[in-house]
N, C-alpha and C positions, 0 to 999 in steps of 0.2 A: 688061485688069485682072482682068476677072473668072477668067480661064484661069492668070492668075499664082495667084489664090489656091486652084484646082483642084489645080496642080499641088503646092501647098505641101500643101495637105491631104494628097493623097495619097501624098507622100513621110512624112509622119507615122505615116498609118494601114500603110506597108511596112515600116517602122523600130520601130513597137508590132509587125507580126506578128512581126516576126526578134526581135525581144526576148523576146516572149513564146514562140516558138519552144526559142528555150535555154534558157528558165528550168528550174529545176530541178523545180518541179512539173509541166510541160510533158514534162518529159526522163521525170520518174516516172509517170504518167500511159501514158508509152508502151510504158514498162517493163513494167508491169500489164499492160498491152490484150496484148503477148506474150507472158504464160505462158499455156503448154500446161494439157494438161488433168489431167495430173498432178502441177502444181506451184498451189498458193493462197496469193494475197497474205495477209498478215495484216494489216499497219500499216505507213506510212510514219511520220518524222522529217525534218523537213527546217524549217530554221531559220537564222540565221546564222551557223552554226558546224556544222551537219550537213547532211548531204542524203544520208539513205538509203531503203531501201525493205526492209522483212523480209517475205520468205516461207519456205514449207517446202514440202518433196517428199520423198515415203516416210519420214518418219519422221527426215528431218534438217531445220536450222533455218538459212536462210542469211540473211545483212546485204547487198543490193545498193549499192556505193558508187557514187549518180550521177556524181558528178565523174570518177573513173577509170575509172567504168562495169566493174567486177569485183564478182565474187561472193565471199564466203566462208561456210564452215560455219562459224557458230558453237555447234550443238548437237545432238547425233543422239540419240533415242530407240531402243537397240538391244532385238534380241527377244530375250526372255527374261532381260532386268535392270529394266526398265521398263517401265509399259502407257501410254499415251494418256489421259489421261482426258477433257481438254478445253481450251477457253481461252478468253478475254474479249476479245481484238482488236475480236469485233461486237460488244464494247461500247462501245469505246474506250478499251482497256486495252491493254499489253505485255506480258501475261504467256498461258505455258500450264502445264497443271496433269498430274503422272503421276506414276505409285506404282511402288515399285519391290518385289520379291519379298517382302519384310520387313515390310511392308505401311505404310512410310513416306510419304504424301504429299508432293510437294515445287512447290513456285512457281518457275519461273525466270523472272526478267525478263529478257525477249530486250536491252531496249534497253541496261541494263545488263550482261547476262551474268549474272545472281548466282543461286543457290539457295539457296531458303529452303525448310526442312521445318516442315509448317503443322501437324503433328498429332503431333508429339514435341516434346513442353519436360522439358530438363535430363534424358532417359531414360523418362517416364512420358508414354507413347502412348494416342491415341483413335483408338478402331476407326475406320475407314472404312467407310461401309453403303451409298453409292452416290451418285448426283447425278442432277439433270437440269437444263433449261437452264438457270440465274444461280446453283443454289444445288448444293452440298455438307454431306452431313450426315455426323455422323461422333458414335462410340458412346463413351458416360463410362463407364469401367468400372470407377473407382473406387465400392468398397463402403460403404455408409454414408450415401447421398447419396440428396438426393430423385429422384423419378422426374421432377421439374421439369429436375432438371440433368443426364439423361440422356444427352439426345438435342442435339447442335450442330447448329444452321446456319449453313453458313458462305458468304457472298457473294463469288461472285469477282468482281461487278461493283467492288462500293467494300473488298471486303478484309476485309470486317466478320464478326465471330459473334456470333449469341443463343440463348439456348436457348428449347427450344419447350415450352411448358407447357399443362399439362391441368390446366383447371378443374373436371372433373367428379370431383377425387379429392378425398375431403378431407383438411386438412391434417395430420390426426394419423393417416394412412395412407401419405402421400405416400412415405416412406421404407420402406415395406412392398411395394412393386412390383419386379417384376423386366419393363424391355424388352426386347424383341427385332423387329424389323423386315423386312419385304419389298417389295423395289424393284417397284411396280405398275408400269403404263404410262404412266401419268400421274402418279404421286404414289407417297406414301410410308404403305404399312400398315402402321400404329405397334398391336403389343400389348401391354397390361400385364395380367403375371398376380401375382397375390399369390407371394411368395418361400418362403413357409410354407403347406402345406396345412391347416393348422387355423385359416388365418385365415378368420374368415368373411365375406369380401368378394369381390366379383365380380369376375369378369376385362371388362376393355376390348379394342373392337378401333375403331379410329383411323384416317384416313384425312386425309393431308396431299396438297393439291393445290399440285403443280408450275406449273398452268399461270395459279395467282395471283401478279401481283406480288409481294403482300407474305405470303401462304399463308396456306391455309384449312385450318385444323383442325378435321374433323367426325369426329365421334362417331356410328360406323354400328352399334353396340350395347354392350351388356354382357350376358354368359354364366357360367354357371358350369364353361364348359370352350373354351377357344381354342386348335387349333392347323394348325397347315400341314401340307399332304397333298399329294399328286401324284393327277392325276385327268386319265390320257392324256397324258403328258407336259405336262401344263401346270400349274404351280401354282396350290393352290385355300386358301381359309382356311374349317376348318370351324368352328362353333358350336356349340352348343347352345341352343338353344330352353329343352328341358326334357329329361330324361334319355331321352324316347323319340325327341323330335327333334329334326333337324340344318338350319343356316340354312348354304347353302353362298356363297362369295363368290369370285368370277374375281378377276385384278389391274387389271380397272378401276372395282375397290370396289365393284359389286354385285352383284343378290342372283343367281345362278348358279340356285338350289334349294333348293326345301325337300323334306324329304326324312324317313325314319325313320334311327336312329343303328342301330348293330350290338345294340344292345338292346333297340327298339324293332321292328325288322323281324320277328323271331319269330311276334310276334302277330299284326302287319300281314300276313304270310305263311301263319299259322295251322300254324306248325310246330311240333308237338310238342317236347319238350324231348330227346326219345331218338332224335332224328335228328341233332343238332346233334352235329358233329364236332369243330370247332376254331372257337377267338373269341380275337383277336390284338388288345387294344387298345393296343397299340403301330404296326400296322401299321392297323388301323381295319378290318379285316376280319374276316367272319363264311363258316366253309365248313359244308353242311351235304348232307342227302340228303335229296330233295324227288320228288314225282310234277310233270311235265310234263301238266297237265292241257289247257293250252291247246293242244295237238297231238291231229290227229283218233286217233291210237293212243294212249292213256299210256300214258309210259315213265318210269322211274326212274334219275335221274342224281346226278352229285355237284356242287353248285353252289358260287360265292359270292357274298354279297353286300358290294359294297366301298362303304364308310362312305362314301370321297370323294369318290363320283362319286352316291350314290344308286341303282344299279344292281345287277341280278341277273344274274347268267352263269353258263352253262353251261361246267363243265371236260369239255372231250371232243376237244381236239386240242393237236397239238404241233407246232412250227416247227423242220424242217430247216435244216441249216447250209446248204443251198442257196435256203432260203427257203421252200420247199415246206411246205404245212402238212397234216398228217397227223391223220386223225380215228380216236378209237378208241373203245370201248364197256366197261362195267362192268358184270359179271354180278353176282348175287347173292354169289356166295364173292369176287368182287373186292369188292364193297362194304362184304363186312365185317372187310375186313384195312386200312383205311388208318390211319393213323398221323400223329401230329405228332411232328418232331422235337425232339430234348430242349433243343432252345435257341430252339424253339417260334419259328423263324423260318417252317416251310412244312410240308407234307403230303406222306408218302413211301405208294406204291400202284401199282396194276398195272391193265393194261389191254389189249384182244385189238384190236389192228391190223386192219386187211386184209383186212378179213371172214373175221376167226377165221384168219389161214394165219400170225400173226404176235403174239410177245405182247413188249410190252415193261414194264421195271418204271421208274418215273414220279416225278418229281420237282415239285410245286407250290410254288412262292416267295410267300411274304406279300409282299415288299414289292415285284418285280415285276411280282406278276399272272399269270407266265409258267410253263409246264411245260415242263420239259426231261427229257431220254431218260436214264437213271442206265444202262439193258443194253437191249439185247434180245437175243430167242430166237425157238426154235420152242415155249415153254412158259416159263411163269412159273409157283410155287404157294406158298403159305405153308405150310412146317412147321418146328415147335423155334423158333417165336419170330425165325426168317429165311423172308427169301426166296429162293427156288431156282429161278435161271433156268438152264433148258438153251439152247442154242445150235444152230445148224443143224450143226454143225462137229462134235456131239455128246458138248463140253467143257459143263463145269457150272460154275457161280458162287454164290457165295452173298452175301447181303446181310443187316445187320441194321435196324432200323426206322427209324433213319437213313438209309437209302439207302447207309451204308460197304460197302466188301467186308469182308468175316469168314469165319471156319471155320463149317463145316455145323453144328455141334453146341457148346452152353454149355459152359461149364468143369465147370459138374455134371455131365451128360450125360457127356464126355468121361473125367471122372474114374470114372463107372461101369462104361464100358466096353463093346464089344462085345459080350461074351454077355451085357449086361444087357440088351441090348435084342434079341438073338435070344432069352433067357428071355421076356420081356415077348409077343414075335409066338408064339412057340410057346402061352404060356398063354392069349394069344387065343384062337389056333385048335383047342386043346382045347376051351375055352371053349363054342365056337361047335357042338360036336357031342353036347355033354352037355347 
């Protein structure tokens, strides 16, 4: 008796495995456990009317039919019509999220097939400013609007938008800001600066955290000057303190440096006013001619000091197209020919290679820190308001304070003439004897 009802059991518990065997979340299950490592499940369906499985690889979107057990593409992200941006599967969603050139946003529900663009209604589009994990924020650019309805979040988890508001403005201001935004590591640095320079209200700089549920809006100061700088290739957000000094911030919203601002360092340097060569408050740099006192020799060079980084440097070399960096030196007649040029992006000047077997004439860029070669010779020298490099070749060139090539002589000059200026050498050298 007892072996009758062993064997009854155990034909039950063989007929539950083969059942559960076939079923279709069994079937999907195994589906899964065999993608490769370039292909990621996203979601299943399976119901009494479906039973599929979605994944994607490279950038397309397939539907696995259990029952037939075939694949199809239902969707490819191609390069250079569309970027990736994300999707909510780990959340328990059907959709992913990507922008196309035009800077459209769009949803497609895989389980559906459908697209929807989430940041154009009826032709009148919101910037896209970047995401991280559940949320998407995106820029109101309509004018006239408070700085409350700026800035959208938008949740790919439930599909939802609200806007993000700051309490620290007041309400008969609020429509006096202008935002502008940078994607931290963690979050989102939100600035508002007054849209009018003669308002007399402060600038904000804001820090929204990504890695809150529901996000945290803090408030990491108020200046009377906010903006964004490159400091080594890494974005930096500088401040003002107060006109002499700068509070600098990395993108994981703190504090990087305090530091002096490009109008502050003077003093802090003790540099006279009639060294000072060029002050770029566009690019946040200050270049200047200073003594090297900290070296057992002083020497006299050409430096700057760059706002963004809080640092002092020394200009005294240049990077070959091979990578090579070449150091060179500035005499007294080189220090007192440099130049800004007239769109007072950077600094044009000359300088002796090689230990003197080599002169080249020198390009300085404000905004990348960098010098590059405009000639070189076996002689560089400033006269007529150019520069005149000879060449080993024993061809000449000429340049004006620009760093352009031009003729050796002004249109004045020019228009006077040759014996005007052998009259001119000869009245010298009479000169010189009486």
């Amino acid at each position: 008796m007892d072996f009758y009802f062993f064997r009854k059991a155990l034909l039950m518990c063989v007929m539950s495995f083969v059942m559960c065997s076939c079923s279709n979340e069994h079937k999907a299950k195994r589906f899964i456990k065999d993608l490769n490592g370039n292909q990621e499940y996203l979601f299943q369906d399976i119901d009494k009317e479906n039973a599929y499985v979605y994944w994607e690889s490279n950038g397309g979107y397939y539907q696995y039919d259990i029952e037939t057990e075939n694949s199809h593409r239902i969707f490819e992200i191609k390069e250079g019509t569309h970027t990736y941006l994300g999707n909510n599967c780990y959340l328990g969603g059907v959709d992913i999220f990507y922008i196309d050139t035009y800077g459209n946003v769009f949803r497609r529900d895989l389980r559906a097939n459908e697209e929807v663009c989430i940041n154009n209604n009826n032709g009148y589009r919101k910037t896209y400013v970047g995401g991280y994990n559940h949320s998407m924020f995106f820029y109101n650019e309509y004018e006239g609007q408070s700085c409350d309805e700026k800035l959208i979040e938008y949740n790919i988890a439930d599909l939802t938008t609200k806007y993000v508001k700051f309490s620290d403005i007041p309400q008969e201001f609020k429509e006096d800001y202008a935002l502008s935004t940078v994607v931290g590591h963690y979050g989102l640095l939100i600035i508002l600066q007054p849209k009018d320079w003669y308002l007399d209200v402060p600038s904000y700089l804001y820090y929204y955290n990504f890695e809150r549920e529901d996000g945290l809006l803090r408030k990491l100061c108020q200046s009377d000057m906010i903006r964004v700088g490159m400091a080594k290739d890494e974005i930096v957000i500088i401040t003002e303190e107060d006109v002499n000094t700068a509070v600098i911030y990395n993108l994981y919203a703190n504090v990087k440096k305090e530091c002096p601002t490009i109008y502050g360092w003077p003093q802090h340097r003790g540099l006279p006013s009639g060294n000072i060569i060029a002050e770029s408050y566009n690019n946040n740099i200050l270049c200047y001619i200073a003594n090297d006192d900290n070296n057992l020799i002083s020497s006299v060079n050409l430096y700057y000091y760059d706002g963004n980084t809080g640092e002092e440097v020394v200009i005294d070399s240049f990077t070959q197209p091979d990578g090579k960096s070449v150091d060179f030196v500035m005499g007294a007649n080189e220090r007192s020919h440099i130049y800004t040029t007239w769109d007072d992006s950077g600094l044009v000047f000359c300088g002796e290679t090689d230990w003197g077997n080599e002169c080249a004439l020198l390009r300085f860029d404000f905004a990348t820190r960098k010098v590059s070669v405009i000639d070189r010779g076996s002689e560089v020298s400033f006269t007529r308001n150019r520069f005149k490099v000879e060449h080993h070749n024993g061809t000449t060139s000429w340049y004006n304070t620009d760093g352009e090539e031009s003729e050796p002589e002004s249109i004045v000059q020019e228009s006077r003439g040759y014996f005007y200026d052998m009259g001119v050498e000869l009245g010298n050298y009479i000169n010189d004897w009486f």
